[in-house]
DSSP file (Angstrom, degrees, kcal/mol; ACC not computed):
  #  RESIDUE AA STRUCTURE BP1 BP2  ACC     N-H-->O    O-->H-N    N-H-->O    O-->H-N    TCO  KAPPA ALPHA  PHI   PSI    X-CA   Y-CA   Z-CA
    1    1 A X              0   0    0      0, 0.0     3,-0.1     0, 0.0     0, 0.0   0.000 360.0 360.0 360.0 138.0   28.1   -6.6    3.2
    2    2 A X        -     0   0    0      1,-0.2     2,-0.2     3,-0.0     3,-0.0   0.507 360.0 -80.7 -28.5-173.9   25.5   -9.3    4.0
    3    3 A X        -     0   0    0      1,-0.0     2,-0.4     3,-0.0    -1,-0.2  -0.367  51.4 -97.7 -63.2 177.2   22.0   -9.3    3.1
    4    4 A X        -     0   0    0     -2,-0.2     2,-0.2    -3,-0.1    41,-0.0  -0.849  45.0 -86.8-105.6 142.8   19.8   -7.6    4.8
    5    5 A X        -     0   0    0     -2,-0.4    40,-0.1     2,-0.1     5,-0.1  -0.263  47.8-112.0 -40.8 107.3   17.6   -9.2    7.6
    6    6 A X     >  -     0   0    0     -2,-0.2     4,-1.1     1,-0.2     3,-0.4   0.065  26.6-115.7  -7.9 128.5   14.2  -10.8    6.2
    7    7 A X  H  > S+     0   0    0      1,-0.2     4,-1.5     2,-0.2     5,-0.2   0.720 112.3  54.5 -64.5  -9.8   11.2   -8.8    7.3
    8    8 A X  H  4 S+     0   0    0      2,-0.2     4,-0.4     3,-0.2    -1,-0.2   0.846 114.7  37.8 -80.7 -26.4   10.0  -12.2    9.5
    9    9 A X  H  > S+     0   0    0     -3,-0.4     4,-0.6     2,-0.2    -2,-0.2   0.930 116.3  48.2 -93.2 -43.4   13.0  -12.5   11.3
   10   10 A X  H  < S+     0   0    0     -4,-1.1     4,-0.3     2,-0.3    -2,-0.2   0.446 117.0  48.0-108.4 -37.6   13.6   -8.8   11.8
   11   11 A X  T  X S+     0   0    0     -4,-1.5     4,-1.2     2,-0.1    -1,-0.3   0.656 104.8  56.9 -61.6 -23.0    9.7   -8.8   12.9
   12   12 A X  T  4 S+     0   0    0     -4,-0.4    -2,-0.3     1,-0.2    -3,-0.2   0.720 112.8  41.5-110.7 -28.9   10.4  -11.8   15.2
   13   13 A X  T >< S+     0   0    0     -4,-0.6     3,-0.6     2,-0.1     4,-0.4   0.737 112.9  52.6 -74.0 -30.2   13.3   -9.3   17.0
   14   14 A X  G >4 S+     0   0    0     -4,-0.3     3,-6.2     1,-0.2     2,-2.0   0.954 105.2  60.3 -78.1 -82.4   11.0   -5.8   17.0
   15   15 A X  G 3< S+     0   0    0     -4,-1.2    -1,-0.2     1,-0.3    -3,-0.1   0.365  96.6  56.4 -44.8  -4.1    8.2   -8.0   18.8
   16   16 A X  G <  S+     0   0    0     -2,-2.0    -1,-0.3    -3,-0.6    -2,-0.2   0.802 118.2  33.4 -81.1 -32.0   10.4   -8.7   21.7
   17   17 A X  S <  S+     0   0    0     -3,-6.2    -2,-0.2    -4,-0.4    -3,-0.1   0.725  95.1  86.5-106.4 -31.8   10.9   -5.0   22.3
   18   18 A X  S    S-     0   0    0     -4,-0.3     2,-0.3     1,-0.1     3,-0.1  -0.049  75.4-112.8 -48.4 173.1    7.8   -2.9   21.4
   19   19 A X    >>  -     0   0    0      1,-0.0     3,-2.8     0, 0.0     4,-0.8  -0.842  35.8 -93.0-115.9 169.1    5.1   -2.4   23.6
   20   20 A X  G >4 S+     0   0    0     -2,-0.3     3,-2.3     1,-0.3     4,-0.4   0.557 117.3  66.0 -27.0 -82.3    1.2   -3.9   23.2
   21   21 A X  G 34 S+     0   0    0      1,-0.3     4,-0.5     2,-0.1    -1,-0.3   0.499 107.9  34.5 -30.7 -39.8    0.0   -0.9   21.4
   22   22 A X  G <> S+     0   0    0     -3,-2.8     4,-2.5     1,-0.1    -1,-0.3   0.422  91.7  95.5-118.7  29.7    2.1   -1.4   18.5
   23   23 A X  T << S+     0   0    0     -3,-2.3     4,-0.2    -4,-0.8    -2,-0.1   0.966  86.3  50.2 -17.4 -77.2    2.0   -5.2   18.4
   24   24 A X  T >> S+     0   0    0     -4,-0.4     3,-2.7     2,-0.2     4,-1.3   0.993 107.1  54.2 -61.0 -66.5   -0.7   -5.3   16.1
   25   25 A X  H 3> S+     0   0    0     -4,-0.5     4,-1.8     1,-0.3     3,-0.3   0.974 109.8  55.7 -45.2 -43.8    1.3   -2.5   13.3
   26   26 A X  H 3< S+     0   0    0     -4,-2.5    -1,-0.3     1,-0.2    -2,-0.2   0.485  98.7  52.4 -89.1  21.6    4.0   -4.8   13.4
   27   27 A X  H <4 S+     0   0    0     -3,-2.7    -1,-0.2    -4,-0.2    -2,-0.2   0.485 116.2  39.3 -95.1 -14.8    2.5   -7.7   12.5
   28   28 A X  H  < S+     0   0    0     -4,-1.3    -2,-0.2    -3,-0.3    -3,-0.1   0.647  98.1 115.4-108.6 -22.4    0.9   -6.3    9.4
   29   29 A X     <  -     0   0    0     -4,-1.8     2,-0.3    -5,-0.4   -18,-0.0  -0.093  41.4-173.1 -25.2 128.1    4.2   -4.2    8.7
   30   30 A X    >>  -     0   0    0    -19,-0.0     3,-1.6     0, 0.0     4,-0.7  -0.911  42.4 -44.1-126.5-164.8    6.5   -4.6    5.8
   31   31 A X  H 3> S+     0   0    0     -2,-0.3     4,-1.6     1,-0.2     5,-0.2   0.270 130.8  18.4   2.5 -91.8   10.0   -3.3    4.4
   32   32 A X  H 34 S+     0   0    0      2,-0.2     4,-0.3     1,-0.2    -1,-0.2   0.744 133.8  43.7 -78.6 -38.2   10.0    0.4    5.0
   33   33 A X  H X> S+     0   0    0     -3,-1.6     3,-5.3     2,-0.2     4,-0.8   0.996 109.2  55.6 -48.0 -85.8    7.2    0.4    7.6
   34   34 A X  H >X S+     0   0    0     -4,-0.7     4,-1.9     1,-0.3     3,-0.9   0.712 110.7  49.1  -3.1 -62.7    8.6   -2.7    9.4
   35   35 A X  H 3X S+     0   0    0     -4,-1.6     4,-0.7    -5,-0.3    -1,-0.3   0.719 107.0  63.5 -73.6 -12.3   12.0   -0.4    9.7
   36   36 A X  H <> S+     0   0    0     -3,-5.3     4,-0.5    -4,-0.3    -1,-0.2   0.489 100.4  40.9 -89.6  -2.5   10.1    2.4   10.9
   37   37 A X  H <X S+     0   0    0     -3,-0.9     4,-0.7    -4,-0.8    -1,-0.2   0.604 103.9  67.9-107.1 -33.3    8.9    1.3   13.6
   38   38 A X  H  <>S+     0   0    0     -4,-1.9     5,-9.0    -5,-0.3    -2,-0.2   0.747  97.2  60.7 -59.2 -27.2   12.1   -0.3   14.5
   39   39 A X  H ><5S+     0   0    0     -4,-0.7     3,-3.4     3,-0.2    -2,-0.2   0.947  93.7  60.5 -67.4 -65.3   13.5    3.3   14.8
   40   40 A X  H 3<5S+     0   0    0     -4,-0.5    -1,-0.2     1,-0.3    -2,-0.2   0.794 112.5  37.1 -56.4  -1.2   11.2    4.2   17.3
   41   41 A X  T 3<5S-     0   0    0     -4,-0.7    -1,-0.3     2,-0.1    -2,-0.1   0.171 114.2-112.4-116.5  21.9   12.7    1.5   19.6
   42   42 A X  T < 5S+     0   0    0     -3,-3.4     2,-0.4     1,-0.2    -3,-0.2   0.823  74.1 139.5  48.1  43.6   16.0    2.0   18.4
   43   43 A X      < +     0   0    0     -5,-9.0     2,-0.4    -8,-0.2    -1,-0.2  -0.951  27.2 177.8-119.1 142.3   15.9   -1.4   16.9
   44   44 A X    >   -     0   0    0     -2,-0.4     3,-2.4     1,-0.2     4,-0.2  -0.937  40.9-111.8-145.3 160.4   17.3   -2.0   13.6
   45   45 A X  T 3  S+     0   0    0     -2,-0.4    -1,-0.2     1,-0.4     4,-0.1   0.934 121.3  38.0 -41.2 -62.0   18.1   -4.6   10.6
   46   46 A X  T 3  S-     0   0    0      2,-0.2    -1,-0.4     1,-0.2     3,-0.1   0.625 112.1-115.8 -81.0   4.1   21.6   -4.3   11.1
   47   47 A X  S <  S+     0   0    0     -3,-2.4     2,-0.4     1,-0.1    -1,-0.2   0.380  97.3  55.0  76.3  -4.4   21.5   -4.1   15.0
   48   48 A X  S    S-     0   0    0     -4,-0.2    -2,-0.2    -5,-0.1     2,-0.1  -0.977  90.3-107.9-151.1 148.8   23.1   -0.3   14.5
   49   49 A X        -     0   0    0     -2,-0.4     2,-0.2     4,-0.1    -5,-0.1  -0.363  50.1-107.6 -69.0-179.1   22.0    2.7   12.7
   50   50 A X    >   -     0   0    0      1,-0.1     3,-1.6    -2,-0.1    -1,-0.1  -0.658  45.8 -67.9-109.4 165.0   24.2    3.2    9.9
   51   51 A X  T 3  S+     0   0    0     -2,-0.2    -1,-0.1     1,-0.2     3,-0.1  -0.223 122.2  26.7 -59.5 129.5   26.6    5.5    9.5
   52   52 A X  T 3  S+     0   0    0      1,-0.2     2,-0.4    -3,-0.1    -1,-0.2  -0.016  78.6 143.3 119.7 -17.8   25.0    9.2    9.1
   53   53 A X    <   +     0   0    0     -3,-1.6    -1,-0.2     1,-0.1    -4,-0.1  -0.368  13.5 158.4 -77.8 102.0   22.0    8.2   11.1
   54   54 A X        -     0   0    0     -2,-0.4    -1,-0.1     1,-0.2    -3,-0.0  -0.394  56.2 -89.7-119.5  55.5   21.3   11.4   13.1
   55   55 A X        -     0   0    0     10,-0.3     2,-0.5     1,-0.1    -1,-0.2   0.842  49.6-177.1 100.9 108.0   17.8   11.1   14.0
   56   56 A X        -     0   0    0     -3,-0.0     9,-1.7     7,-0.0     2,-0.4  -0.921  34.5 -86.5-142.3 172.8   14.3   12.5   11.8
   57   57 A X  B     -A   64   0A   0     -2,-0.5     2,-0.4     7,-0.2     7,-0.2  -0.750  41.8-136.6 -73.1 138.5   10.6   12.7   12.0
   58   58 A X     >  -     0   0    0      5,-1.3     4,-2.2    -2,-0.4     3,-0.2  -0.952  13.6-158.7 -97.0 136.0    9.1   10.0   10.8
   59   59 A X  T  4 S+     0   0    0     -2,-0.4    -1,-0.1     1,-0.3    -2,-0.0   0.819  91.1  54.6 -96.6 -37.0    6.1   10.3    8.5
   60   60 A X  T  4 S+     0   0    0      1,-0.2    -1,-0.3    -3,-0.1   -23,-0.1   0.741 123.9  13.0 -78.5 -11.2    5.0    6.6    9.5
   61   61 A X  T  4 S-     0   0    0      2,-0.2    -2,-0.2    -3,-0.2    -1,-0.2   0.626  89.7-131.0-131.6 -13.9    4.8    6.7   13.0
   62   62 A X     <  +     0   0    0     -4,-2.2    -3,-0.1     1,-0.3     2,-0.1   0.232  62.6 101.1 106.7 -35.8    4.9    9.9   13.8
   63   63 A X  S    S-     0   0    0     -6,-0.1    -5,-1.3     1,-0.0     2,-0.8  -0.472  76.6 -82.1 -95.2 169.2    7.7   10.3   16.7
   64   64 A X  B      A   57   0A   0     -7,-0.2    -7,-0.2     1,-0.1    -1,-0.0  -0.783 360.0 360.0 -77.6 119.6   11.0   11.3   16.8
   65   65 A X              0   0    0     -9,-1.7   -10,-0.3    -2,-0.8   -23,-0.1   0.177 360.0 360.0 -76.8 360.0   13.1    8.9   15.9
């Protein structure tokens, strides 16, 4: 398996797909945050959840994931 996508590069993909409101949280985001926000927009390091990835609450953001 690869590395994992950098958090700048991996920001620099989110920011295409959020919307204004969380602009600003993902600019200040890192690792675990960063990915946690990429759930709520279905967007993710690897381009796919990984296998098992059924869905949870998320503590940081708050939505269903």
């Amino acid at each position: 398996m690869s590395d994992p996508e950098p958090d700048p590069a991996f920001r620099e993909r989110l920011m295409r797909e959020v919307s204004q409101d969380d602009r600003d949280r993902v600019q200040r985001a890192q690792g675990k945050q960063l990915d946690a926000i990429g759930r709520k927009y279905d967007v993710f390091r690897t381009g796919v959840p990984l296998p098992g990835f059924d869905g949870f609450k998320d503590d940081i953001t708050g939505d269903e994931a």
